[in-house]
N, C-alpha and C positions, 0 to 999 in steps of 0.2 A: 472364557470370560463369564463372570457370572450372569443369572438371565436379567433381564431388563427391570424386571419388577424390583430385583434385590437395591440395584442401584439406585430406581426413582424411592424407594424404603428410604436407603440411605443420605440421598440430595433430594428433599422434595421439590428443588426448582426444577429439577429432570422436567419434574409433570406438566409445568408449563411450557417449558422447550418441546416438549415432544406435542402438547396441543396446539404448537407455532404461536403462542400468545410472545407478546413484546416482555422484557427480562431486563432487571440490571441485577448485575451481579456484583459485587465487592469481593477482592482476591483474597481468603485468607491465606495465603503463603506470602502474601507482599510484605518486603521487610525495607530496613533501612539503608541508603545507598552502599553505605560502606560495608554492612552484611553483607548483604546480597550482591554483589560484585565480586567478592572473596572467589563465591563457587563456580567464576564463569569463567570459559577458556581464553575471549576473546576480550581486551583490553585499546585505551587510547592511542595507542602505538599503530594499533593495526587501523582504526580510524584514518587517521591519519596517512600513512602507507597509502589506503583507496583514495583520498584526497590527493594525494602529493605525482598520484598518476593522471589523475584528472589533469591535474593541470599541467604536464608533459604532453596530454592528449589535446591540449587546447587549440593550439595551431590546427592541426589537422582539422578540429571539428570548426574553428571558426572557416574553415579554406571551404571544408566540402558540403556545410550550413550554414549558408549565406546568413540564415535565422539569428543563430547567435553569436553575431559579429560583435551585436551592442554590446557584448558583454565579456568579448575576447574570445569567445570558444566556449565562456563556461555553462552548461547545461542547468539553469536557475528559476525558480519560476517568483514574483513579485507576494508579497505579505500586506493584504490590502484590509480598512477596518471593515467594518459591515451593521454599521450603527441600525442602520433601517432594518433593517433585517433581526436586530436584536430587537427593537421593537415589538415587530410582527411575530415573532416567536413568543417574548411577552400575551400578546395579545391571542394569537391564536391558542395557546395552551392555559390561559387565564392565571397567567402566575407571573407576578413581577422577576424578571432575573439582572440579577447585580452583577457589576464587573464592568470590563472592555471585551468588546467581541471582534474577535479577527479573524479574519480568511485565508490559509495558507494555500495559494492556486495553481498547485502541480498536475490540477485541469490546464493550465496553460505554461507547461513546458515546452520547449520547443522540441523539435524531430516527432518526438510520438504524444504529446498532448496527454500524456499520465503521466504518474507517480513513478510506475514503470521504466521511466527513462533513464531514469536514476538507476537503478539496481541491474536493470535487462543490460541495458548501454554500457555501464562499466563492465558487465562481465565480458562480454564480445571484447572490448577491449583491451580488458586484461590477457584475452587469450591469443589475441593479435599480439599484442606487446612480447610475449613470453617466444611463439614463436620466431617473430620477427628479430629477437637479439639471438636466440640461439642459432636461426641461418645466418646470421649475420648481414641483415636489411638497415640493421638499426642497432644503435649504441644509446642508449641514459640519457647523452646530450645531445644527441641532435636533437635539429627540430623537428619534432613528428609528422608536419606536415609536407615529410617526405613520401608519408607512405600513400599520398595520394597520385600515383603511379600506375604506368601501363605494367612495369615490372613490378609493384608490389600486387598490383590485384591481380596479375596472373601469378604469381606464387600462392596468394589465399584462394585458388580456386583450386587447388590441387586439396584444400582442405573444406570439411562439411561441418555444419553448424546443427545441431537438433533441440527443439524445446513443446512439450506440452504447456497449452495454453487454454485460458477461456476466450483471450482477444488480446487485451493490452499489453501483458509480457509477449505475446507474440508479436505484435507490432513493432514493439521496442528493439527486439532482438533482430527480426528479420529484415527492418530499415537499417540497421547497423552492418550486420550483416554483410547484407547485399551491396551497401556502401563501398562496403573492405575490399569486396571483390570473394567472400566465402560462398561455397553454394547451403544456402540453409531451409529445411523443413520445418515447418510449425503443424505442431501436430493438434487440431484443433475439437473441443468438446460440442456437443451440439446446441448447446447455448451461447456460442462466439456469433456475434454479429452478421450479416452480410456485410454490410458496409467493411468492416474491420478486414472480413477477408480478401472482399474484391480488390483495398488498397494494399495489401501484401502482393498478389498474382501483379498488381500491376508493378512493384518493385521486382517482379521476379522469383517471387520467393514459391517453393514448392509448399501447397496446401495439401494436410491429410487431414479428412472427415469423420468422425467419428457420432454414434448414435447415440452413445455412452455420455454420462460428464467427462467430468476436467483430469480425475484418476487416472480413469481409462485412456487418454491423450498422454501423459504424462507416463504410463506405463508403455505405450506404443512409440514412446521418444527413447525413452532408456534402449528399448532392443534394440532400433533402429542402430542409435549407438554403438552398441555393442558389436551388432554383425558388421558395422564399417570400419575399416581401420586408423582412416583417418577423418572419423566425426567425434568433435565432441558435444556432450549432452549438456546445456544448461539447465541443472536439473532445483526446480522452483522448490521441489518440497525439501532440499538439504543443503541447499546452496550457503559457505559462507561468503562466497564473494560478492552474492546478490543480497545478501545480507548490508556486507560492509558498504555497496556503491549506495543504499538504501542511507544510511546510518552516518554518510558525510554530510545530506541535508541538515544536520543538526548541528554543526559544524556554523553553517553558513546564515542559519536561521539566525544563531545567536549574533552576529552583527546585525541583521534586519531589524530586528526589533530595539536593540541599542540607536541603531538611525531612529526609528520611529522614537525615541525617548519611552519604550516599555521598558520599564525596571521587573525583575523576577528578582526578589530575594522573601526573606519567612514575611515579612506583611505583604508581600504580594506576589500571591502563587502563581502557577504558571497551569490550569487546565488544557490537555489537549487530548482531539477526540479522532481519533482513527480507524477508519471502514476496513474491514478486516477480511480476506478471503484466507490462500491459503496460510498466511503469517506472515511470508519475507519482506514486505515493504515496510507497513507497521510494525512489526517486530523488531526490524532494521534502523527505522528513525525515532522507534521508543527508545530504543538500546542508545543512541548517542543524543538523545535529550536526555536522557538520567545521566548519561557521563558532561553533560553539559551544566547541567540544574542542578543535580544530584537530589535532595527531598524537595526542593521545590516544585518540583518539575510532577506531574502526576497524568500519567499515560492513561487514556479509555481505548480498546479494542469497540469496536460496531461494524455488529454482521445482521445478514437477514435471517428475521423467522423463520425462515424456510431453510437458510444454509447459514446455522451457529454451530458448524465444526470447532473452531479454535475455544470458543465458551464446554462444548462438551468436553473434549479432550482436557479442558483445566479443568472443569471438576472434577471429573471423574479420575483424572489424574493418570489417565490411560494413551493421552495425546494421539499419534497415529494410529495405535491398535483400535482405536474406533471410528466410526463413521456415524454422520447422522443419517443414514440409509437404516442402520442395525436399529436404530430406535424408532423407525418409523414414517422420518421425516423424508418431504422427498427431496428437499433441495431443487426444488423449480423457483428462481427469482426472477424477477425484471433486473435486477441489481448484477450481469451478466458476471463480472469482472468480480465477484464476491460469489460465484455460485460453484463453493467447491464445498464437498461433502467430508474428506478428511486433513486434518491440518497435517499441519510439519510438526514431526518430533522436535527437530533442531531449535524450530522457532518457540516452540511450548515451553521445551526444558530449559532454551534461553530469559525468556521474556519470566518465568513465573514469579521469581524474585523481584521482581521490578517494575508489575504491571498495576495499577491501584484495582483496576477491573475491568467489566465487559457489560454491554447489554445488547439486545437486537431492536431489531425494527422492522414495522410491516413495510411489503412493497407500496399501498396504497399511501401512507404517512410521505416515503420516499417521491410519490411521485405531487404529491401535495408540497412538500416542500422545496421541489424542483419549480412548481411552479410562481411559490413567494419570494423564491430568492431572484428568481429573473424579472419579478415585478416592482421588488422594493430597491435592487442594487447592480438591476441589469448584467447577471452573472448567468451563463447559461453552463448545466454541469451535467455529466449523466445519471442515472437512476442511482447508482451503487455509490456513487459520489456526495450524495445528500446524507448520507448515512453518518457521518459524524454530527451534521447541522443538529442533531436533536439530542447531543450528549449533556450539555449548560440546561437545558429541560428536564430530561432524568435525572440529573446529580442531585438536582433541587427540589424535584416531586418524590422522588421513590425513595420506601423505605432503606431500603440498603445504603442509597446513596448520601442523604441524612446523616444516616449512620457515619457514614466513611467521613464526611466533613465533621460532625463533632467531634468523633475518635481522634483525627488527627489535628485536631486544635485551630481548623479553620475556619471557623463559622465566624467568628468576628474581623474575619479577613478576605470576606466575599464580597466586599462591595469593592476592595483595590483590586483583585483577582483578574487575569489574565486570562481567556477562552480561544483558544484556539483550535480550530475546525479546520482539517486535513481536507483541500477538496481535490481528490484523488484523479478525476478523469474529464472531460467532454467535450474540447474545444475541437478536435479532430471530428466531433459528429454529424453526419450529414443535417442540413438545414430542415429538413423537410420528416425526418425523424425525429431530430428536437421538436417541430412542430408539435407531432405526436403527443410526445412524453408531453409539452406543455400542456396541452387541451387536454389530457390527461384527467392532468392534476386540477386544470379549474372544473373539471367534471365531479372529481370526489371533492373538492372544496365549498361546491353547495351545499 
């Protein structure tokens, strides 16, 4: 790899990334849908496919989560506006911003209360599914909610489940999991919660500790893997099935907002801002808003100052071969659930065609904004979750982002514009640590 200096030579926003100052970046390799789709492996077919199992799965999940009955089984979470909130953003950052601003709150999915539910949950299921027709448990038609069984869940306990986590894919996976009757490890970095793990041990699920980040956990999943013969590894940095269970949200989204009477077509764009760790979730649900929107649709990645792996690896163009450790940075967030140091190749070399851009964010801003959104729309989210809220504020302050609305001819189409803010995690949080995080933020908000 060339040394450090050659590169921030050659990208001088290196130099701000590496002094953890706040960044937006504009992607130059973003092209136009129909380009940039040409070069990808995965296509609407396969969207569809993870959808169309969801909802074979639905029985089952509506039988053995009571939660989402209202909805038949399907794992959804509500698209609510957030008028007050666009105000105060207004206001606290002294700049008028135009549009409609909306809340996408996969903070309040059901089973595991993130984004995570999505991508982690389908994979466990998928891998249920596959076993379960080839011993022959299960055929295509039945109804799934057979496998809620003394005899299905001793059959999946003859099988082992493995995934490195910061917290929430672990959640996601090990509530499933353990549901199925699989015996499952999360292999956990040392910035994973207490809370998050104490409710894993209490499903049963085996915890490994780690001193290391989220790498090092994800590295200690694969062996584990490997040396079992019958574990499989859900593995977060190359997953495409946690990809695709990500990437049906967009699917579902697009009636939401048809209900709400939100039009997305060229006089009114579609912004949306996604908190970004190691790629698969955001990566997963940009991927099927572009197959949904196709140019309308314009994707922001937001990670922390402190851990913009996925913005490094796209500039640099280097994706997994680097870490923001190599430059310096040390990746210690509040933002738990975003504190990973190297992205996914898979999601890098997917997304690069298709992403408008990136910026980060200080912890401090994160926990400021945590605590405007609980006061103006009584929304309570975790730290790593407010990380989109402040994207409709960079696109319209920062030079690059400027830039990217006049280039693409929408600057006289900002006032019908569409903002949609990914809020990624926190209704599973203990009460008494949201506390915390609140008083937090009215601390830095003096």
């Amino acid at each position: 790899m060339k040394i450090i200096q050659d590169w921030i030579e050659k990208y001088p926003l290196l130099n701000e990334l590496v002094a953890t100052k706040e960044v937006f970046w504009s992607n130059p390799k973003y092209q136009s849908f129909q380009t940039g789709f040409k070069q990808l492996s995965l296509n609407e077919n396969d969207v569809k496919d993870a959808e169309e199992r969801l909802k074979r799965f639905a029985p089952y999940i509506a039988k053995v989560f009571p939660e989402t009955r209202e909805l038949n089984g399907m794992i959804e979470s509500p698209v609510v506006p957030i008028s007050a909130m666009h105000q105060k953003l207004s206001h606290m950052y002294e700049h008028p911003l135009e549009g409609r601003f909306l809340l996408k709150c996969d903070s309040h999915l059901p089973i595991s209360g993130s984004i995570k539910a999505r991508g982690g949950i389908y994979e466990v299921l998928k891998h249920a599914e596959t076993l379960a027709l080839k011993h022959g448990l299960l055929t295509e038609n039945d109804d799934y909610s057979i496998l809620d069984s003394e005899k299905c869940r001793n059959f999946f306990s003859q099988y082992s489940i493995a995934v490195g986590s910061t917290g929430n894919l672990g959640l996601s996976i090990g509530i499933m999991s353990a549901q199925l009757g699989f015996k499952v490890t999360v292999h956990m970095s040392a910035d994973a919660k207490k809370w998050k793990k104490d409710l894993l041990k209490s499903k049963g699920v085996m915890i490994v500790e780690y001193k290391e980040d989220y790498s090092k956990a994800v590295e200690e999943g694969r062996k584990q893997a490997q040396s079992e013969p019958n574990c499989y590894f859900i593995d977060d940095e190359n997953s495409r099935d946690l990809f695709l269970g990500y990437a049906v949200a967009a699917i579902r989204l697009k009636k939401q907002l048809e209900d709400l009477n939100v039009t997305v077509d060229e006089d009114h764009p579609l912004f949306v801002y996604l908190p970004c760790g190691v790629g698969g979730g955001p990566g997963g649900v940009a991927f099927g808003l572009k197959l949904m929107y196709q140019d309308q649709g314009h994707c922001f990645f937001a990670e922390p100052t402190h851990s913009p792996c996925m913005l490094l690896g796209l500039v640099t163009g280097l994706h997994d071969q680097v870490s923001v450790q190599e430059f310096g940075i040390d990746n210690i967030t509040a933002a738990d659930g975003l504190a990973v140091g190297r992205p996914s190749r898979f999601v890098g070399q997917t997304i690069e065609p298709l992403l408008s851009g990136s910026y980060t964010v200080s912890d401090n801003e994160l926990f400021k904004l945590l605590t405007a959104l609980a006061d103006t729309e009584n929304i309570y989210l975790e730290p790593s979750a407010l990380a989109g809220v402040i994207g409709p504020v960079k696109l319209s302050t920062e030079q690059q982002g400027k830039e990217y609305v006049q280039q693409h001819h929408l600057k006289d189409k900002m006032k019908n514009a569409v903002h949609l803010i990914w809020a990624t995690g926190g209704s599973m949080v203990p009460a008494e640590t949201m506390d915390e995080y609140y008083k937090k933020g009215v601390k830095l908000s003096l």
